[in-house]
C-alpha positions in Angstrom: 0.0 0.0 0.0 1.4 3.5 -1.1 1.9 6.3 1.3 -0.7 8.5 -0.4 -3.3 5.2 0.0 -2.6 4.5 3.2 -3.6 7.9 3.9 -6.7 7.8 2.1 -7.4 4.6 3.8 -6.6 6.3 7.4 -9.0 9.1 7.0 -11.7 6.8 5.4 -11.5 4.2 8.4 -11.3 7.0 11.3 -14.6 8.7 9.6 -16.4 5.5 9.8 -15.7 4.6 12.9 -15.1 7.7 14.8 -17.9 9.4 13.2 -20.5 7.2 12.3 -19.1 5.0 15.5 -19.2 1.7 13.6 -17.9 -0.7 16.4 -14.1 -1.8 15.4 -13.7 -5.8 15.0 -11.1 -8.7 13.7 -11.2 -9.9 10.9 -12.1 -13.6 11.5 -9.6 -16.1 9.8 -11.4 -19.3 11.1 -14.7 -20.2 12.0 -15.7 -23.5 11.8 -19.4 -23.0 12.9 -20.2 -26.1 14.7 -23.5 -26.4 15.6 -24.8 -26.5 18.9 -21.0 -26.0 20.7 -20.5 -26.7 24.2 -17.7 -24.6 24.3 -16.1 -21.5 22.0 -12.5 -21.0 21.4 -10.9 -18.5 20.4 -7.3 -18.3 19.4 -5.1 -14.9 19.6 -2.2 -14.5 18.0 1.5 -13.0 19.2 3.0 -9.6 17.0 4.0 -9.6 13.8 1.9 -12.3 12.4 -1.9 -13.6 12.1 -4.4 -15.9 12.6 -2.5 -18.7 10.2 -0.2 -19.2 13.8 -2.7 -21.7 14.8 -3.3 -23.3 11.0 -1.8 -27.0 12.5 -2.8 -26.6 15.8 -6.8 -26.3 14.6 -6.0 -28.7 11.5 -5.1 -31.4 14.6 -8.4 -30.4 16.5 -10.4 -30.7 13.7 -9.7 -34.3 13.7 -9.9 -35.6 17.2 -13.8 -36.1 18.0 -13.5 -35.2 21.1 -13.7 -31.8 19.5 -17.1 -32.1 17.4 -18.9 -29.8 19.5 -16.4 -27.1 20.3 -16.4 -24.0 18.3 -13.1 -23.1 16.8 -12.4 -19.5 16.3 -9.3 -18.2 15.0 -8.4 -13.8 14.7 -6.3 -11.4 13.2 -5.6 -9.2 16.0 -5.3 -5.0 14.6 -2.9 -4.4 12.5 -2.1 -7.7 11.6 -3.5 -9.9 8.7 -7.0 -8.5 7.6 -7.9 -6.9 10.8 -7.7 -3.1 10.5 -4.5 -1.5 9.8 -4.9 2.5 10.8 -2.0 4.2 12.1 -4.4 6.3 13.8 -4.9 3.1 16.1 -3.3 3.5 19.5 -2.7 -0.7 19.4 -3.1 -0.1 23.4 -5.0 -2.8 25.6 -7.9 -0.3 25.2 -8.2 -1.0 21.4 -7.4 -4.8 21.8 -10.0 -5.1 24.4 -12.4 -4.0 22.6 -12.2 -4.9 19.5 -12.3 -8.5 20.8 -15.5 -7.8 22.8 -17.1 -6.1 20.2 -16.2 -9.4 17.9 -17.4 -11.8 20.4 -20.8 -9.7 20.0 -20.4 -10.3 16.2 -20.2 -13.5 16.3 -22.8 -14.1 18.5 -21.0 -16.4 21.0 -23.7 -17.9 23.6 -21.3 -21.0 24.9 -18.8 -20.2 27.9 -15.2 -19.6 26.2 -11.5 -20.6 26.1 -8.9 -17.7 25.0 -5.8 -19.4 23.6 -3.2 -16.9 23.2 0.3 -16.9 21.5 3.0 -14.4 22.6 1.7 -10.9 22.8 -1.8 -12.6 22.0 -0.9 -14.4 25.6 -1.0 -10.9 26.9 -3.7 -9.6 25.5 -6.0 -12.6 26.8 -5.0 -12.0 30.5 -5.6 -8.2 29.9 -9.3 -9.0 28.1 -10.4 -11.3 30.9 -9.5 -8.9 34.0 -10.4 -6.1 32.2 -14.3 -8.6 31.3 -14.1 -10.1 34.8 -17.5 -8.9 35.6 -19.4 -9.8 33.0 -21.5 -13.3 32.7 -22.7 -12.5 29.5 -19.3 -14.2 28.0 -17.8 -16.2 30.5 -14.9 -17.0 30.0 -14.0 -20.4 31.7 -10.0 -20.9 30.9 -7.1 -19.1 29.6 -4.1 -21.1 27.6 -1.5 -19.0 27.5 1.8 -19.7 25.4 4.9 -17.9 25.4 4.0 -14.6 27.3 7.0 -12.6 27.1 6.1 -11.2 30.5 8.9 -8.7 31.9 9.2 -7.5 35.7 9.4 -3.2 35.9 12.8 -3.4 36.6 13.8 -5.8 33.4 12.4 -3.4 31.7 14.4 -0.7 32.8 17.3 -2.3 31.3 16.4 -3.1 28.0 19.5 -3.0 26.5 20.3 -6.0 28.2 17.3 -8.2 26.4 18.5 -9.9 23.5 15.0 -10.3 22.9 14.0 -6.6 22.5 16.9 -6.1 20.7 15.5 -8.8 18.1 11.9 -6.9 18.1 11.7 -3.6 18.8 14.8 -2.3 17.4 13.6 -3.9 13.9 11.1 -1.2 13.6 13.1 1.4 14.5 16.2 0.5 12.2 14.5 -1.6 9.3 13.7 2.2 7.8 16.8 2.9 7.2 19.2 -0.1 7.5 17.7 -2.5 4.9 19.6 -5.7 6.1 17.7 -5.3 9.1 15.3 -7.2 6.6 17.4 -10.0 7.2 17.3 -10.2 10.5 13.8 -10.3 10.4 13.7 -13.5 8.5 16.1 -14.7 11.3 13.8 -14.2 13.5 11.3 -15.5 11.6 13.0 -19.3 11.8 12.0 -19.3 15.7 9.0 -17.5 15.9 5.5 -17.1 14.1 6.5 -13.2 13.4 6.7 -12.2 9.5 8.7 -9.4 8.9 6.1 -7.9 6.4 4.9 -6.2 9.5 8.0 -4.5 11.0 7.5 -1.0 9.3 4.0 -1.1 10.5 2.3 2.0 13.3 0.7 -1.7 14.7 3.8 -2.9 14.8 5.8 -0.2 16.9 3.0 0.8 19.0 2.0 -2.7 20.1 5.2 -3.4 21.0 5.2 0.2 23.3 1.9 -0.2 24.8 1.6 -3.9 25.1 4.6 -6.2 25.0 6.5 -3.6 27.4 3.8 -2.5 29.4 5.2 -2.8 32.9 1.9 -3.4 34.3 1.7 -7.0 32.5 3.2 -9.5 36.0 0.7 -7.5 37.8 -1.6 -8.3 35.5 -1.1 -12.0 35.7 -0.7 -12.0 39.4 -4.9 -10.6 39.4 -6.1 -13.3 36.9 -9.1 -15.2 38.3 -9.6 -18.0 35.7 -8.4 -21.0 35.6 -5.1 -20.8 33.5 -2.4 -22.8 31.8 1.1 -20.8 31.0 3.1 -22.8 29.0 6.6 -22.4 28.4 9.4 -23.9 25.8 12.6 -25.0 27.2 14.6 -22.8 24.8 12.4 -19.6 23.9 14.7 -16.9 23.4 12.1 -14.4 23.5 10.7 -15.2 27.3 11.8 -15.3 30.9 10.2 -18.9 32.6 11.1 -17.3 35.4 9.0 -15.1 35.5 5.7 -16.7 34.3 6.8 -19.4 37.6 7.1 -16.5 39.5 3.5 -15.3 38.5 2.4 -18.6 39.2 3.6 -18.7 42.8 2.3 -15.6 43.4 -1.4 -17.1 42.1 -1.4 -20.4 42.7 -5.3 -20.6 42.6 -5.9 -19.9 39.3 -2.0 -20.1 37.4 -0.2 -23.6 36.5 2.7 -23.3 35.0 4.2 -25.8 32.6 7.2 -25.7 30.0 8.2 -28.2 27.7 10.2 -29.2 24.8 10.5 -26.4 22.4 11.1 -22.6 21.5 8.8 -19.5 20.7 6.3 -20.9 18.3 3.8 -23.4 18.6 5.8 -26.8 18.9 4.6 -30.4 19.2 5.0 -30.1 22.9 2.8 -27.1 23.2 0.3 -28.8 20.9 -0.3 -31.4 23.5 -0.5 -29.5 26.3 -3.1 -27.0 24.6 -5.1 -30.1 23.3 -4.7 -31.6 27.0 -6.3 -28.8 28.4 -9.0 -28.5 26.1 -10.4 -31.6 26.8 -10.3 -30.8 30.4 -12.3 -26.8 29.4 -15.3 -28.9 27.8 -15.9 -30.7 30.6 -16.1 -27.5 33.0 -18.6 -26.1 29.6 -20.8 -29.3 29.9 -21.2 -28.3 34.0 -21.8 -25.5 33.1 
């Protein structure tokens, strides 16, 4: 998209939603309208990449008949994929927040509901359902949350010493006007789901600024009151397990904390797990 149509395309979206106030939702990537479900889940994805993150992980769903009344939801979080893509977006929790609420609404989900989250999509899941605690309309029943790069305040007042931030952030701010920064995006691209398509991108930079490294994101976990499964690979470069076990001691009652064979992206490990405790979320949606 040129300069000149992006522009267009900015003013265009903020008049129909800021003036007319036409509710802001994903784009939905994969619905596969079950009939009847006991149970809705929807799968978030982390930055720089879309709703095809969790292509094998719904592909190996889709076949297990355990499965045949669960409602598989998959979304291109703002910015990302076919979502909207105005740089007049803040990309905060705010806009995250609701844009998934107003989605939910769109798709008219009655069933209680599982968030599955992937890197920042881990994040934005644990924000959604504190910020949603009150309401019954969507309950949501269980978080699975993989590879939260969760940071403590005082890791991320020394950025300069995360080799992970360096690998993110700094690609937006450099790939302007270093082009082999390009390459290390496809680097990155071998051990995550991120596509560097996205790294010139207002979504992008700000979503990285006002989510990712929003210091308020341990306490954030430490207030979660659903049921919820962090999992962890053993060699993620981009996130601290000890962190997400610290957030799990510090709320035992609703956090489990598990890592297993793998890195950033969704492994066969993680698969498993995710599977595992889907099984165990339809059972709490048939009590309920």
């Amino acid at each position: 998209m040129t300069t000149l149509t992006h522009k267009i395309y900015d003013f265009l979206t903020w008049f129909w939603h800021k003036v007319f106030h036409v509710p802001i939702r994903l784009a939905v990537g994969y619905d596969n309208h079950v009939s009847d479900p006991v149970v809705t889940v929807i799968f978030l994805h982390g930055i720089s990449a879309t709703y095809k993150t969790w292509s094998t992980t719904i592909s190996q769903l889709s076949k297990n008949p355990e499965f045949k009344q669960t409602r598989l939801v998959a979304l291109d979080l703002l910015g990302f994929g076919k979502s909207l893509h105005a740089n007049w977006l803040d990309y905060d929790y705010h806009d995250y927040n609701q844009a998934l609420a107003n989605t939910i609404k769109k798709l008219k989900i009655t069933t209680p509901i599982v968030l599955v989250g992937h890197s920042m999509g881990a994040l934005i899941a644990a924000e959604y359902v504190n910020a949603n605690s009150s309401s019954a309309k969507h309950q949501i029943i269980r978080l699975i949350l993989v590879s939260p790069p969760v940071l403590m305040p005082d890791e991320l007042a020394r950025l300069p010493d995360q080799v992970y931030i360096k690998s993110y952030s700094s690609l937006h701010r450099l790939a302007a006007d270093v082009p082999a920064m390009e390459v290390v995006a496809k680097i990155v691209q071998r051990f995550s789901s991120f596509r560097s398509d996205y790294i010139k991108t207002a979504a992008f930079a700000k979503s990285m600024e006002q989510v990712i490294l929003n210091h308020q994101n341990f306490a954030t976990f430490t207030k979660i009151h659903v049921p919820t499964l962090l999992l962890h690979g053993h060699f993620d470069p981009l996130v601290m397990g000890s962190n997400l076990r610290l957030a799990a001691k510090r709320n035992p009652t609703y956090l489990r904390y598990q890592s297993v064979i793998g890195h950033h992206d969704i492994s066969v490990g993680k698969r498993a797990k995710i599977e595992q405790e889907l099984k165990r979320a339809i059972k709490d949606g048939i009590k309920n």
